[in-house]
C-alpha positions in Angstrom: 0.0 0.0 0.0 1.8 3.3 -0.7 -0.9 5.9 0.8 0.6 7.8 3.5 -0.4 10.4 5.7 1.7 12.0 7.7 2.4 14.1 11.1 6.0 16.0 11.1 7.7 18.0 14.0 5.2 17.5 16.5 6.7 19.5 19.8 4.8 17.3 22.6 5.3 17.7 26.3 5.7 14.4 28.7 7.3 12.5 31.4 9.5 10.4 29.9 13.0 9.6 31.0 15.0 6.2 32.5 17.1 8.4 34.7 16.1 10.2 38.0 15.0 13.0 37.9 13.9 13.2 33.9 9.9 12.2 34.6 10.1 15.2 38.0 9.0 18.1 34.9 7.9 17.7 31.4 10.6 17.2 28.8 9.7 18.2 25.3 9.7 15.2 22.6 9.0 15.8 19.1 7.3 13.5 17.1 6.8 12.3 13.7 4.3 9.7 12.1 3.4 8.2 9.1 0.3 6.0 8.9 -0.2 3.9 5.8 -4.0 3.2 4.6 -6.2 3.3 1.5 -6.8 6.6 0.5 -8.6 6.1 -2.5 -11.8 6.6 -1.8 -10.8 10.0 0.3 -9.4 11.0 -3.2 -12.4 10.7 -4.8 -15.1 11.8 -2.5 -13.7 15.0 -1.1 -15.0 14.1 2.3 -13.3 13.9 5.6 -15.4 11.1 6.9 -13.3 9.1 4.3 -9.8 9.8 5.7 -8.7 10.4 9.1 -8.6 13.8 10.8 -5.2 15.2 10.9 -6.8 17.4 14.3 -7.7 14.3 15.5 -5.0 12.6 15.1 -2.5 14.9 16.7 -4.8 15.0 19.8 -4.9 10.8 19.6 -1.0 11.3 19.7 -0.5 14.0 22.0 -2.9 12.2 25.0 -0.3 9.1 24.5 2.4 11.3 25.4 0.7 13.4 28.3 -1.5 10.2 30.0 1.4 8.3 30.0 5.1 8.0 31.9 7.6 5.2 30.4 11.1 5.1 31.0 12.2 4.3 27.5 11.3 6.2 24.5 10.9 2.7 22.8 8.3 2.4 25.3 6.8 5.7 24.6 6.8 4.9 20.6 5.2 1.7 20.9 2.1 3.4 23.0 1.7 5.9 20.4 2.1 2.9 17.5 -0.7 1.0 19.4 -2.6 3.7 19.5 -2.6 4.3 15.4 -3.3 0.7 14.7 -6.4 0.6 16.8 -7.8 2.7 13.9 -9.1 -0.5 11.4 -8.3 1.6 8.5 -4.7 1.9 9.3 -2.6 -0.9 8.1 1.1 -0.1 8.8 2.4 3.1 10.9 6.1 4.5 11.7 6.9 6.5 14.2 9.8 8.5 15.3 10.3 9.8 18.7 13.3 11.6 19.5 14.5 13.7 22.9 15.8 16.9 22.0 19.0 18.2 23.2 19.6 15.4 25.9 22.9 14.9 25.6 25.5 18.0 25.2 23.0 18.9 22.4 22.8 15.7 20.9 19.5 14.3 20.1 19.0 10.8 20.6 15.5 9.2 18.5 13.9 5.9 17.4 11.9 4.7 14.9 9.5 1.9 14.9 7.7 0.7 12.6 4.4 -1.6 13.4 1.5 -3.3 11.2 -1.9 -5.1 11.4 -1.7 -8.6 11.1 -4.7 -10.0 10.1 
């Protein structure tokens, strides 16, 4: 399937961290997505009940990171994959998580990359 919609540079706000200290405060994490799905009949109809709502979808993903406190960002990637897939129409996601300026400006991320099995 090679429909995509995407979420880039997503600046969320968690508490996320396997050292002490790092879940005390909210850390920002940015965020990117890419949900595969069939987006032919969207492309024909002209009508948001067809797709998914990228509002919506921002909000599915920013609850994950606010509700939530893991240790890993593997952890933290996983929730928000699970999340994605528990749309039906979604049949493969990727998502990149990645902790801005943790280490001496370094940026440390992962990407995971999850799909329905049927």
């Amino acid at each position: 399937m090679d429909d995509v919609i995407a979420l880039r540079g997503m600046r969320l706000y968690g508490r996320h961290g396997a050292n002490p200290g790092e879940r005390d405060a909210e850390q920002p994490f940015d965020v990117d997505v890419e949900l595969s799905l069939n987006l032919s009949r969207a492309a024909q109809s002209d009508d948001l009940g067809d797709t998914i709502d990228y509002a919506a979808l921002h909000a599915r993903i920013r609850d994950v990171v606010r509700a939530h406190s893991f240790a890993l960002i593997e952890r933290l990637a996983g929730a928000i994959a699970d999340e994605l897939l528990s749309d039906g129409r979604v049949a493969r996601v990727r998502v990149r998580v990645a902790k801005p300026d943790l280490l001496d400006g370094a940026t440390p991320s992962i990407t995971l990359t999850r799909a329905r099995y049927a």
